[in-house]
C-alpha positions as CSV (number, residue, x, y, z in Angstrom):
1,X,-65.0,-43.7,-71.0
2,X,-66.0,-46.4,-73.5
3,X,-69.1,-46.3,-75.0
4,X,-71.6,-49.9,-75.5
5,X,-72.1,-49.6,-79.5
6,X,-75.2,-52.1,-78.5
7,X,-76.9,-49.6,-76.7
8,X,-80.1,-48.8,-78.8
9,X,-81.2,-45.6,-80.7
10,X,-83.1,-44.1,-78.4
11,X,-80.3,-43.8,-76.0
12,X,-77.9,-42.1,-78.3
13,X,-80.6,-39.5,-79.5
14,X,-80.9,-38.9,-75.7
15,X,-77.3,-38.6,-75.0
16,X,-76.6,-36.1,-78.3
17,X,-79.5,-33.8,-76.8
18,X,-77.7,-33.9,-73.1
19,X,-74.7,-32.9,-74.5
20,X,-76.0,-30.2,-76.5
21,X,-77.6,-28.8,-74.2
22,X,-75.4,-28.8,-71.3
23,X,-71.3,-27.9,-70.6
24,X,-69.3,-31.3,-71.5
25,X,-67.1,-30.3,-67.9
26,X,-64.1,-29.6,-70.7
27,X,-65.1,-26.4,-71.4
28,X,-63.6,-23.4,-69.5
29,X,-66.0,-21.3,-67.4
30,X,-64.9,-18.2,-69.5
31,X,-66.2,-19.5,-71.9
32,X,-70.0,-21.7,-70.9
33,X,-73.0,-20.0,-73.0
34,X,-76.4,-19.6,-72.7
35,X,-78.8,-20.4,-75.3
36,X,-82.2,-19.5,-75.8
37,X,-84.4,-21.1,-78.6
38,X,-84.1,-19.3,-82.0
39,X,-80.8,-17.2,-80.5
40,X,-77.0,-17.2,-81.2
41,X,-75.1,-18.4,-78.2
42,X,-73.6,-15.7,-75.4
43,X,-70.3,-16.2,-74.3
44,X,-70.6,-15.3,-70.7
45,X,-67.4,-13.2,-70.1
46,X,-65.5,-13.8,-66.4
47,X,-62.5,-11.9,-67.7
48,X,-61.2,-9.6,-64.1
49,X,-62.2,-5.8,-64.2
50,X,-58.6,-4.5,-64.2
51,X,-58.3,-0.9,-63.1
52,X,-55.4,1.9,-62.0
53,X,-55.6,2.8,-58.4
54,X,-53.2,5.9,-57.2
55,X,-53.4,6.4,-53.3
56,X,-51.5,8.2,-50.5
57,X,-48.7,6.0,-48.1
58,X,-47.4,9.1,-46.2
59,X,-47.9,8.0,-43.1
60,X,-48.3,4.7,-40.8
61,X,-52.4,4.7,-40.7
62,X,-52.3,4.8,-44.6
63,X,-49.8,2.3,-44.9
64,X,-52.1,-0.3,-42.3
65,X,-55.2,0.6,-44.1
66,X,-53.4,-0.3,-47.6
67,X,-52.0,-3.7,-46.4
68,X,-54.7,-4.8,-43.6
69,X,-57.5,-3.6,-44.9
70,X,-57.9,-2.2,-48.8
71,X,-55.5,-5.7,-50.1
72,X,-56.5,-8.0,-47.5
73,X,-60.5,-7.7,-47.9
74,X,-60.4,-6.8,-51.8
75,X,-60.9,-10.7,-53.3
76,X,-64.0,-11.0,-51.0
77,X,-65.7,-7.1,-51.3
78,X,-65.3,-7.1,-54.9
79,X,-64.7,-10.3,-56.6
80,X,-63.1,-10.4,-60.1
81,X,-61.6,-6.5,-59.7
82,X,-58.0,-6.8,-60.6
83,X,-56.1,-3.4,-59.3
84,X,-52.9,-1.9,-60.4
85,X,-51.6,-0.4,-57.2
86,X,-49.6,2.8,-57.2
87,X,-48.3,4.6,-53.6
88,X,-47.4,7.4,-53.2
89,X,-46.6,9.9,-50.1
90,X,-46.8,12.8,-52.8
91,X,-50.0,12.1,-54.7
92,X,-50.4,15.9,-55.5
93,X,-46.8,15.9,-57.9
94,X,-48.1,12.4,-59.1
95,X,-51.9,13.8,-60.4
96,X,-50.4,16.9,-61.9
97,X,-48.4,15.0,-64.1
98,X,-50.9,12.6,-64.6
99,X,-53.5,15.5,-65.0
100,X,-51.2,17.3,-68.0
101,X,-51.0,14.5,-70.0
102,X,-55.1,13.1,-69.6
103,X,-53.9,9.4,-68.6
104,X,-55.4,9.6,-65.2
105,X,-56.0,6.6,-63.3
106,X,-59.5,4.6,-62.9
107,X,-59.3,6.1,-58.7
108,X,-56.9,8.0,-57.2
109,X,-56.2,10.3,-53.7
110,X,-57.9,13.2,-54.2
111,X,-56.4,16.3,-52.0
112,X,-58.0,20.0,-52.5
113,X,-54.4,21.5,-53.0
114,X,-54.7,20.5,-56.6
115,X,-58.0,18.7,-57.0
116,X,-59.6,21.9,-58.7
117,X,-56.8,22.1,-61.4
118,X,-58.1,18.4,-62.4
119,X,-62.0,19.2,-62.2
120,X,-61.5,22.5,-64.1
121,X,-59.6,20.3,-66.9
122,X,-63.1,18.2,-66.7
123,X,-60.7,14.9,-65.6
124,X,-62.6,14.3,-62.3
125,X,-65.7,12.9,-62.3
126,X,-69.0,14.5,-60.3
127,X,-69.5,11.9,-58.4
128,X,-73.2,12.8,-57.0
129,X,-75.4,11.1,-59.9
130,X,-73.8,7.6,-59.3
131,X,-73.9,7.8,-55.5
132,X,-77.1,8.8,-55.4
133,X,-78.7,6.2,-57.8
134,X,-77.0,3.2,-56.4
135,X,-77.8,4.4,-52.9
136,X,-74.1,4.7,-51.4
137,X,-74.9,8.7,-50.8
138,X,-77.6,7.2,-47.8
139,X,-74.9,5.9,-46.2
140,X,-73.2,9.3,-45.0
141,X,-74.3,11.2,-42.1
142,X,-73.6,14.2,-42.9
143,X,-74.1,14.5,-46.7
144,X,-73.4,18.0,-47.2
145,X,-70.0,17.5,-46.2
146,X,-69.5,16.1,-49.5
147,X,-70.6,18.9,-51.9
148,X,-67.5,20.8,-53.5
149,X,-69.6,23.7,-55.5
150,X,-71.9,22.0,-58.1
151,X,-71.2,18.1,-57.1
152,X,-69.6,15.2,-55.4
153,X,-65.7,15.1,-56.5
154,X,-64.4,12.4,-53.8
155,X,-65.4,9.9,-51.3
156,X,-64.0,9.4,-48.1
157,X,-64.9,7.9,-44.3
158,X,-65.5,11.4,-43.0
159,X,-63.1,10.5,-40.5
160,X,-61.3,13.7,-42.0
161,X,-63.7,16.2,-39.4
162,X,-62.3,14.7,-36.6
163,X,-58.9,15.3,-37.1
164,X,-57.4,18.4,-35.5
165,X,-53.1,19.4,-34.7
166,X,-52.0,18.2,-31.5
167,X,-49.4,18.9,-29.7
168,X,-48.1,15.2,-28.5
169,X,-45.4,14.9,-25.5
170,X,-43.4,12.6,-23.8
171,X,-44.6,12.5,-20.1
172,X,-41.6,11.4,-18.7
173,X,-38.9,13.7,-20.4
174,X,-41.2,16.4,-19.1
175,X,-41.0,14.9,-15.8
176,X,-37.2,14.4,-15.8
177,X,-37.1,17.8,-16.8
178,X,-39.5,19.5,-14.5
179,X,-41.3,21.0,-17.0
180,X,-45.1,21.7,-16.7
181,X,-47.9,21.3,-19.6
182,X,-47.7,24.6,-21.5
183,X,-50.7,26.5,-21.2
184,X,-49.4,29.9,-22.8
185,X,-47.2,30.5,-25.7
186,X,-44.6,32.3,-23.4
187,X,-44.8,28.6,-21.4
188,X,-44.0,27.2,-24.1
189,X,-41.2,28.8,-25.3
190,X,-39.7,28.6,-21.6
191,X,-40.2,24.8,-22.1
192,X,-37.9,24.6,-24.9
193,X,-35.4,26.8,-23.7
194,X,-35.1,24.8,-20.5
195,X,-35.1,21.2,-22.9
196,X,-32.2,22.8,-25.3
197,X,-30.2,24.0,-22.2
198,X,-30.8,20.1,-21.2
199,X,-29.7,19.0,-24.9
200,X,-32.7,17.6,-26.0
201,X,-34.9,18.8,-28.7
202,X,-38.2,20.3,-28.0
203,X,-40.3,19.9,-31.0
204,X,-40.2,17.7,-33.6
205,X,-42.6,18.6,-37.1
206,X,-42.2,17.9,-40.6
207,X,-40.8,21.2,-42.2
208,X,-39.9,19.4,-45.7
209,X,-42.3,20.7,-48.6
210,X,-43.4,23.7,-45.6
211,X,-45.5,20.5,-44.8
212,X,-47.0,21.5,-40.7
213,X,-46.4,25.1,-41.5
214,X,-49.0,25.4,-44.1
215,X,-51.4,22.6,-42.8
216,X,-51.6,23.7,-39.4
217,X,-49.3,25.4,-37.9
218,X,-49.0,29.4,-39.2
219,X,-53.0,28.8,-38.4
220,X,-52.7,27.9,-35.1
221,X,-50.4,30.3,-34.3
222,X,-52.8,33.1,-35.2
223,X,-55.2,30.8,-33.2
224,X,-54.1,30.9,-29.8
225,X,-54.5,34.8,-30.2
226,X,-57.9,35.6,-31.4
227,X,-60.1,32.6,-33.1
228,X,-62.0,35.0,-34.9
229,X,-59.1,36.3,-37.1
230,X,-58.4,33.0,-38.1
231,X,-61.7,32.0,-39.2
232,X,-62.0,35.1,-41.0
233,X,-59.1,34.1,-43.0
234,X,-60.5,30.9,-44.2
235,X,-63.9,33.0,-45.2
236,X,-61.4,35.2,-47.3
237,X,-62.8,38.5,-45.1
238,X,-58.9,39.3,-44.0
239,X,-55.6,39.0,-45.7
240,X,-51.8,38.3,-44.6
241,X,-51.3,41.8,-43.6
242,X,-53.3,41.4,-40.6
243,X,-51.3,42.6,-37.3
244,X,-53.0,39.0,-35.6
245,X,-51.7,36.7,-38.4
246,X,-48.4,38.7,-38.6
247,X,-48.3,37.7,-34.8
248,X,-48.6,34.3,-35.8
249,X,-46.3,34.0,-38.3
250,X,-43.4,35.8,-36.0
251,X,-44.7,33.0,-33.2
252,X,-43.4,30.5,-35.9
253,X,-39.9,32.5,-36.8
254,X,-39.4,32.6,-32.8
255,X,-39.5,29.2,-32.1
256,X,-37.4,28.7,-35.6
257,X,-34.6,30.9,-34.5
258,X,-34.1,29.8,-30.6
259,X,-33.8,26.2,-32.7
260,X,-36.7,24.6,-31.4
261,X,-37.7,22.3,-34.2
262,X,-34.2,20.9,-34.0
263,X,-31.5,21.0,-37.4
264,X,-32.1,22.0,-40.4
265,X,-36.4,21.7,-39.5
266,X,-37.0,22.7,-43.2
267,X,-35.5,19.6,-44.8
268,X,-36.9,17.1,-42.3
269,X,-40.0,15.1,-44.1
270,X,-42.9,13.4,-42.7
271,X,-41.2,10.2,-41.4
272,X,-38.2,11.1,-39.7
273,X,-40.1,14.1,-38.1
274,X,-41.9,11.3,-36.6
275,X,-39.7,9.0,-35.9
276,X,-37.6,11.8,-33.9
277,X,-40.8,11.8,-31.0
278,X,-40.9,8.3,-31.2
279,X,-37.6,7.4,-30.8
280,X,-37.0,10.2,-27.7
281,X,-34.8,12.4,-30.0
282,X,-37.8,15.1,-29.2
283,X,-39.9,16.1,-26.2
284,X,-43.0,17.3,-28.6
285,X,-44.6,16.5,-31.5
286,X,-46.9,18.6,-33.7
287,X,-48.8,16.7,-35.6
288,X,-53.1,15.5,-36.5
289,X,-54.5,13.3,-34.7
290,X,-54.9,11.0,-37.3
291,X,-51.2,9.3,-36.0
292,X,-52.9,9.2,-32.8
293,X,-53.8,5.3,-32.6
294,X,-50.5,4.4,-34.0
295,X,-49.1,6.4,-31.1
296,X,-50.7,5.0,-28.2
297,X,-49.9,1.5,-29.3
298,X,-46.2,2.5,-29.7
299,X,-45.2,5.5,-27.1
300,X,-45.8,3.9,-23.6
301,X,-45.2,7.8,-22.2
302,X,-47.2,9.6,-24.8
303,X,-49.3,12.3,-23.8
304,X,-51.1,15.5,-25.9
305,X,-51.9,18.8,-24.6
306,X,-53.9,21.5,-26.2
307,X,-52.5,24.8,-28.0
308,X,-50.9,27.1,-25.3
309,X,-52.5,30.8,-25.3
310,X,-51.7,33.8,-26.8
311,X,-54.1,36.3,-26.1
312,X,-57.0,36.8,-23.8
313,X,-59.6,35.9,-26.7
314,X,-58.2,32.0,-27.0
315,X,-58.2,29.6,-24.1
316,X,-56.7,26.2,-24.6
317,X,-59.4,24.0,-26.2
318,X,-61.9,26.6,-26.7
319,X,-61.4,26.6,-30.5
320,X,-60.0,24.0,-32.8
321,X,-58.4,23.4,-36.3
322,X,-60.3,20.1,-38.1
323,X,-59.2,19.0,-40.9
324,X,-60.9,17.6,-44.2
325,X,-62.4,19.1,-47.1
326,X,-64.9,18.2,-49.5
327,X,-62.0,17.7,-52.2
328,X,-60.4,15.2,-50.0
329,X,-60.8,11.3,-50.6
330,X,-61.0,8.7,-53.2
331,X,-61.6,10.2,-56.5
332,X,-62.7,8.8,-60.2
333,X,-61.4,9.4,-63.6
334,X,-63.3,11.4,-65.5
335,X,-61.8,9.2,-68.1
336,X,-61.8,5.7,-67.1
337,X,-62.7,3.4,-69.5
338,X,-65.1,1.4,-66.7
339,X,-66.7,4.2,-64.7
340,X,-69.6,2.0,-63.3
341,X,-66.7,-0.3,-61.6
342,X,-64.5,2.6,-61.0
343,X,-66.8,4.0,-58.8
344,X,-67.5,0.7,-57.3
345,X,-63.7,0.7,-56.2
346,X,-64.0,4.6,-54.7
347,X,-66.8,3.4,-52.3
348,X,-64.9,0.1,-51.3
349,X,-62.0,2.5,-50.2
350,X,-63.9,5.2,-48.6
351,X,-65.7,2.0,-46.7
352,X,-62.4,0.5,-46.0
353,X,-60.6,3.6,-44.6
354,X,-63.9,4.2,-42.4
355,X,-63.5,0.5,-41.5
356,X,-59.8,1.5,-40.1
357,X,-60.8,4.3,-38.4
358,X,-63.9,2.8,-36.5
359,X,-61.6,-0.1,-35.8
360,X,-58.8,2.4,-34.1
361,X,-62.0,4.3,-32.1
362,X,-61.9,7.4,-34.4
363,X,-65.2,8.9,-35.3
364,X,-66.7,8.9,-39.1
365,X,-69.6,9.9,-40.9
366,X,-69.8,6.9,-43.4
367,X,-72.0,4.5,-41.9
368,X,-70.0,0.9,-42.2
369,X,-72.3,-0.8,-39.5
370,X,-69.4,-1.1,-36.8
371,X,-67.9,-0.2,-33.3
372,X,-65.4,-0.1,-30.8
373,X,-64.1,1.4,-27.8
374,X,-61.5,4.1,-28.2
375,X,-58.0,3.9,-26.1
376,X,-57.8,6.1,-23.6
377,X,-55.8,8.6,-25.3
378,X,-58.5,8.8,-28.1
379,X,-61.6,9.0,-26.1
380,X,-59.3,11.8,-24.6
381,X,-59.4,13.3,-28.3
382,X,-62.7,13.0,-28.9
383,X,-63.7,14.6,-26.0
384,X,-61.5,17.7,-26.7
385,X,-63.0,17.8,-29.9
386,X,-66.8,17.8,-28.4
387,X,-65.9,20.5,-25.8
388,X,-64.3,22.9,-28.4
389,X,-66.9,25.9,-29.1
390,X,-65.5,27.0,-32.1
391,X,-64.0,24.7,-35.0
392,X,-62.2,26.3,-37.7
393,X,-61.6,24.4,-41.2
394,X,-58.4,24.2,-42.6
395,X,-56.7,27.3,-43.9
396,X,-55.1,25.5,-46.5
397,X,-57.6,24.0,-48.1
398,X,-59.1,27.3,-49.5
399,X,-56.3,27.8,-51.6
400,X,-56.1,27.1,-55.5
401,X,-53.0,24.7,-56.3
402,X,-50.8,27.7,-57.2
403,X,-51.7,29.6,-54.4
404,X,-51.5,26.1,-51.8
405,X,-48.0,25.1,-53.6
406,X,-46.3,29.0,-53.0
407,X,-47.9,28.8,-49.2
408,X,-46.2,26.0,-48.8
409,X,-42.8,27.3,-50.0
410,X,-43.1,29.9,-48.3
411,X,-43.9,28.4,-44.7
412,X,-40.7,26.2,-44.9
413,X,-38.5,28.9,-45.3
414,X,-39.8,29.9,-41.8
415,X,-38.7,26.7,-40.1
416,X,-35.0,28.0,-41.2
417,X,-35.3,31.2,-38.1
418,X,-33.5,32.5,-41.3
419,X,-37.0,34.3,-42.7
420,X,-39.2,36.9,-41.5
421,X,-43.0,37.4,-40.9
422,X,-42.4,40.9,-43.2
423,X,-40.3,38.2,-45.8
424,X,-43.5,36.2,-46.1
425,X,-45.9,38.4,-46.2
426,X,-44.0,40.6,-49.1
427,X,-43.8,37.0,-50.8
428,X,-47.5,35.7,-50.4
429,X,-49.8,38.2,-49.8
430,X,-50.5,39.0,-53.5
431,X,-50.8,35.6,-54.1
432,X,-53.4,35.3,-51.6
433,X,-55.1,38.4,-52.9
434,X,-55.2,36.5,-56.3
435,X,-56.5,33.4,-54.5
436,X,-59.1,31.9,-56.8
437,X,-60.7,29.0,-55.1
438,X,-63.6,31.2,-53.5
439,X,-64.3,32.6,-57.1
């Protein structure tokens, strides 16, 4: 723009104070100031808050709430974060290593088969202080949930509660097959006999890792036989030698060695055990019912049934398995060099998986101000959940990592039908005995 040299003094005196007072337009936003009389000028800093985020993709509700929900709402939740995105299905091999050498990221998956190895090493941070002063504790209905011993080590949708095994079927391979809904363990056995004789495989469950055996099903094997032994399990009141739990653990080597779970069950991982049901290679599924929505939309035959009994003291649905522990959810570095915005990210997440979970009619405790009308198939769930007297947490969740790690060894070497009840009680018992997470 050319400038009128007539133009008289006054003018230019006022166009020198404009423009030292105000942003010319030429100058980046990064770096516009503010000035106050008698101070230096502040560069007003709009650099992005770049942090480390480690989280769990083992299975398809992960994976959606990753892409459609954590990415897709990030630039409008929490502008200017830039995240470094790590996936994992494993997250507890990732943190170990991550925990040894004291390079942890900003947030990561916290799971309480090694979380306590990490707080004990002082690398995960008490989350109660933060919640509490910025209000985000409020938003939980059930706030005790949370505690883990002395604090607040993860955040989550509270979802987790909800979440019990299933047994998932395919209603019309049963009905080809005329089989009936198992409602003892005998039943149930007869039902797989009569699918192998038919060539089809009767259960499909991860084995890989001793992944169902150790998170639900050696527990709900003892169960189905008397509730009360496996609760007092969890409490640390009984150990392995227990003649009920020994009963459990043969009802696993039973259905092992007849070949039920199909070849070579203690090598088969999370997705392919899946993808088994869905694909009609198996008649029945063992799994949470956290894959339930993902099933319903996909498995036009897809029913669930409730654990078959075993003893006079169980009847199906009259006690449950849930999930979840207090060590289980979005986590925060100890360590981080942001902790304020690190946290920030944690509750964004734990909002974003409750999000997912409201959205597919699950229930959660994290209050996220939404709704909807569960399928069929879930209200089904829910309702079995409500009409269960007795709910029993998670055995293996009361287990330090060592202790969590050698259960889950062990339990895969049942799925072989190779390995006994006595084999794993000789192997674990001790280390159950020496169990230090109730100390």
């Amino acid at each position: 723009m050319r400038k009128n040299w007539k133009t008289g003094t006054a003018f230019m005196m006022t166009l020198l104070l404009v423009t030292a007072c105000g942003n010319s337009g030429n100058t980046p936003a990064s770096e516009q100031t503010n000035t106050s009389p008698g101070k230096e000028k502040e560069v007003v800093s709009q650099e992005p808050v770049k942090l480390k985020l480690l989280t769990i993709s083992s299975d398809q509700a992960r994976q959606t709430i990753m892409k459609d929900y954590i990415k897709a709402n990030l630039a409008n939740e929490l502008p200017g974060f830039e995240i470094e995105y790590e996936e994992t299905s494993d997250v507890g091999a990732k943190m170990k290593v991550y925990n040894a050498s004291g390079e942890l990221p900003d947030v990561f998956w916290s799971g309480a088969d090694y979380a306590t190895a990490i707080i004990n090493a002082g690398n995960q941070l008490n989350l109660e202080q933060s919640i509490t002063d910025n209000g985000f504790i409020n938003k939980f209905a059930v706030k005790e949930a949370l505690k883990y011993k002395d604090g607040i080590y993860a955040l989550s949708s509270g979802a987790d509660a909800y979440f019990t095994p299933k047994i998932f079927y395919h209603k019309d391979i049963f009905q080809a097959n005329n089989i009936e809904i198992p409602t003892t363990y005998d039943e149930l056995v007869q039902a797989s006999e009569k699918l192998l004789a038919a060539g089809i495989q009767p259960i499909s469950a991860p084995g890989k890792g001793g992944w169902a055996p150790a998170f639900f099903m050696i527990q709900n094997m003892i169960q189905i036989e008397d509730p009360a032994v496996a609760q007092q399990l969890t409490e640390n009141k009984i150990d392995f030698t227990h003649p009920v739990v020994k009963n459990g653990l043969d009802r696993v080597v039973r259905l092992a060695e007849m070949g039920a779970f199909g070849q070579g069950a203690a090598n088969v991982d999370y997705g392919p055990a899946k993808e088994a049901f869905t694909q009609n290679k198996a008649a029945m599924y063992m799994m949470f019912s956290w894959e339930l929505a993902d099933l319903e939309a996909n498995v036009p035959d897809i029913g669930f049934f409730d654990w078959p009994s075993a003893g006079e003291k169980y009847t199906p649905g009259s006690a449950i398995q849930f999930w979840g522990s207090p060590l289980a959810g979005y986590a925060v570095s100890a360590k981080s060099k942001n902790v304020e915005a690190a946290v920030k990210l944690a509750q964004y997440l734990a909002e974003q998986d409750a999000k997912y979970f409201t959205d597919t009619g699950s229930l959660v405790t994290l209050d996220v101000g939404a709704a909807s009308t569960p399928a069929p198939l879930m209200q089904a769930n829910i309702d079995a959940y409500n009409q269960a007297n007795i709910k029993i947490p998670s055995l293996t969740v009361m287990m330090d990592p060592k202790t969590s790690t050698e259960y889950s060894n062990f339990g895969s070497l049942l799925m072989t039908g190779d390995y006994t009840s006595d084999d794993f009680i000789n192997d674990f018992n001790d280390l159950w005995l020496a169990n230090t997470y109730f100390e």
